[in-house]
C-alpha beads as a LAMMPS data file, in Angstrom:
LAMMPS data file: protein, C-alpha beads

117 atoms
116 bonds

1 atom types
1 bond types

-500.0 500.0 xlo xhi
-500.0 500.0 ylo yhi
-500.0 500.0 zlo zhi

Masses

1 110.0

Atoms # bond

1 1 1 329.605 189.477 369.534
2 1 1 330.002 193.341 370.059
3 1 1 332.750 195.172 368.311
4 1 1 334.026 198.440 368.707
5 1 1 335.683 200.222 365.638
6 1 1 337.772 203.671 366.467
7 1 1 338.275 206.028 363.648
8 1 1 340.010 209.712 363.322
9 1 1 343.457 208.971 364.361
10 1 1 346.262 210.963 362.830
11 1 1 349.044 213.123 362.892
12 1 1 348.635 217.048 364.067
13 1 1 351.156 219.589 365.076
14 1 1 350.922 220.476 368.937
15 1 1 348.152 223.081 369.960
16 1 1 345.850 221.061 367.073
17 1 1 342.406 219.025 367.455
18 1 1 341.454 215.796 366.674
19 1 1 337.836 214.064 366.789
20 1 1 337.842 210.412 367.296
21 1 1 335.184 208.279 367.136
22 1 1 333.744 204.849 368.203
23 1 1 330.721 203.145 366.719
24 1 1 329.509 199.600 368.308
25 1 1 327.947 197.404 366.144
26 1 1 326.693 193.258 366.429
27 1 1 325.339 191.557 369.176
28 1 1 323.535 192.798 372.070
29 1 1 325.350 195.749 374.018
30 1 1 324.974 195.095 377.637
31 1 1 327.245 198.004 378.776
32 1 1 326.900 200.916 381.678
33 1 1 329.981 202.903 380.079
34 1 1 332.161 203.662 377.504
35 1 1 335.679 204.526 378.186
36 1 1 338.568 206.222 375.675
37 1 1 341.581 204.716 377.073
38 1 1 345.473 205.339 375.946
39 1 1 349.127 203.675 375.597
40 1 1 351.928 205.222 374.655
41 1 1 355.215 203.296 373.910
42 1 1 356.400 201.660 377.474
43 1 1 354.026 202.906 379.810
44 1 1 350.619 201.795 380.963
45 1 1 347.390 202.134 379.277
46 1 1 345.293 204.529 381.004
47 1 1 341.585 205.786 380.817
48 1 1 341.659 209.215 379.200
49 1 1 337.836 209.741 379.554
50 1 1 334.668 207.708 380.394
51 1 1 330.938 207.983 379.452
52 1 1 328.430 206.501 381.199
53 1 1 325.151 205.148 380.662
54 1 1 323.269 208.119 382.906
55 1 1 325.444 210.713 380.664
56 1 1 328.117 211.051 383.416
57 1 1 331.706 212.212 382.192
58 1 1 334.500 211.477 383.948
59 1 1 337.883 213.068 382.620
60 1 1 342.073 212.193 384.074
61 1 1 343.558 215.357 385.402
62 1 1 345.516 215.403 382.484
63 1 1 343.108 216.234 379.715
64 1 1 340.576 218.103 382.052
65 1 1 339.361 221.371 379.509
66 1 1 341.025 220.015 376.629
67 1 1 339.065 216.656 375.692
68 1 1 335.299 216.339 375.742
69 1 1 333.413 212.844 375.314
70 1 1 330.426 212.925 373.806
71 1 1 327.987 210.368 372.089
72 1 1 325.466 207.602 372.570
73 1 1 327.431 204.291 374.429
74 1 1 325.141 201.692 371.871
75 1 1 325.467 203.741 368.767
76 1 1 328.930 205.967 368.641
77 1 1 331.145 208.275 371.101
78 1 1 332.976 211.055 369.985
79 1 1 336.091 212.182 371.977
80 1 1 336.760 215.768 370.780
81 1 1 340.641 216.456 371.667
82 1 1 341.724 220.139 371.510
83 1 1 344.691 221.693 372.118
84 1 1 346.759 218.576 371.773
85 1 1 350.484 218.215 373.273
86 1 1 352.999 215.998 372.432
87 1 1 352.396 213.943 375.604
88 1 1 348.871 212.862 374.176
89 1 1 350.961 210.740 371.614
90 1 1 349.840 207.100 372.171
91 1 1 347.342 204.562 370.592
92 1 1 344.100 205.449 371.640
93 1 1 341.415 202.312 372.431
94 1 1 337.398 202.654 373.054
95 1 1 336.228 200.235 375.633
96 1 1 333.108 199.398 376.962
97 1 1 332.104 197.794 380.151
98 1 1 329.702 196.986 383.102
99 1 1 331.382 198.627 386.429
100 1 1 333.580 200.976 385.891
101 1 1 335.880 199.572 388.607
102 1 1 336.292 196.967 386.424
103 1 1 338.236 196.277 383.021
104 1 1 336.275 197.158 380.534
105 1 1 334.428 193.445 378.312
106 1 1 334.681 195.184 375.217
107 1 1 337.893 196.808 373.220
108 1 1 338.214 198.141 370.057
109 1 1 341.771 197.435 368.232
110 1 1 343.188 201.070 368.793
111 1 1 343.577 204.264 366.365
112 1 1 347.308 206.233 366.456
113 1 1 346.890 209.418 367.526
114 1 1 350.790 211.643 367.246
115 1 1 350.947 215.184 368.053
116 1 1 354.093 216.738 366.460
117 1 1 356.326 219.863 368.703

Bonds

1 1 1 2
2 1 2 3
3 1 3 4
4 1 4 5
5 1 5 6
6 1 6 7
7 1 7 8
8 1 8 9
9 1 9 10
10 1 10 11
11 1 11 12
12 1 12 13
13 1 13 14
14 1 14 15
15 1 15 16
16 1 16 17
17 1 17 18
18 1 18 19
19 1 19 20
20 1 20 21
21 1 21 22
22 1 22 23
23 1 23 24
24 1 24 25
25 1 25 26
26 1 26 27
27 1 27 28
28 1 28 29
29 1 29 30
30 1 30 31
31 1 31 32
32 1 32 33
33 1 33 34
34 1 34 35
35 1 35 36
36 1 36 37
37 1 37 38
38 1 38 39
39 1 39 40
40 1 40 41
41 1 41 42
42 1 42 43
43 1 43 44
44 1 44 45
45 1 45 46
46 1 46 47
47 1 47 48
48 1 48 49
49 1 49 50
50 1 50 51
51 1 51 52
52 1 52 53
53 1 53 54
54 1 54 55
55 1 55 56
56 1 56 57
57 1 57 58
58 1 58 59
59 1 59 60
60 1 60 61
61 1 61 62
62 1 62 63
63 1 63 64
64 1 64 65
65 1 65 66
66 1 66 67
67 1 67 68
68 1 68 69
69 1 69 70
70 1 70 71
71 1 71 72
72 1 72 73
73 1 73 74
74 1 74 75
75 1 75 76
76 1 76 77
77 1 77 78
78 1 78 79
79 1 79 80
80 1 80 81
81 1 81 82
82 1 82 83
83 1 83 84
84 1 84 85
85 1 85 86
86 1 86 87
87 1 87 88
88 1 88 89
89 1 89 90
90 1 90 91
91 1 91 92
92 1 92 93
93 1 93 94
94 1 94 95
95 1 95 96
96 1 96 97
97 1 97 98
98 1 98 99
99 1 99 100
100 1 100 101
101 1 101 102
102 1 102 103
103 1 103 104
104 1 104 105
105 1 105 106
106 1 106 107
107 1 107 108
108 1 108 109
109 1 109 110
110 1 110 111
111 1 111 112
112 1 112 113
113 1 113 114
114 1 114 115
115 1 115 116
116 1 116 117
């Protein structure tokens, strides 16, 4: 069975970075994409950034020039955040799935990230 572990959640004053990571490990991966998504206290989840299997990034408006993914999707992906606000506050999951218009198979259990004003 494939997990996903997140690491490099924390606390950081506003205009701060953080580097989270995501490392796969057991079973076979059969994944096209790896996806950082979100969830802040009573709202949605929402994908933050996706990496796909052809090296593809695909960013929401809202982080656009502040968060870069990075990584291999079978070994470990990196989302570098930079210049954090305190709107980025939430839990922040890896996923990893098949088609990206699809939810994700595969979710890690979700790393706080809080970004102080």
């Amino acid at each position: 069975q494939v997990q996903l572990n997140e690491s490099g959640g924390g606390s950081v004053q506003a205009g701060g970075s953080l580097r989270l990571s995501c490392a796969s490990s057991g079973g076979t991966p059969f994944f096209n994409f790896m996806s950082w998504y979100r969830q802040a206290p009573g709202t949605q989840r929402e994908v933050v950034a996706t990496l796909t299997l052809t090296g593809r990034t695909i960013y929401a408006d809202s982080v656009k020039g502040r968060f870069t993914i990075s990584g291999d999707i079978f070994n470990t992906v990196a989302l570098e955040m930079n210049d954090l606000k305190s709107e980025d506050t939430a839990v922040y999951y890896c996923a990893a799935g098949v088609h990206l218009n699809t939810s994700p198979k595969y979710w890690g259990q979700g790393t706080q990230v809080t970004v102080s004003s």
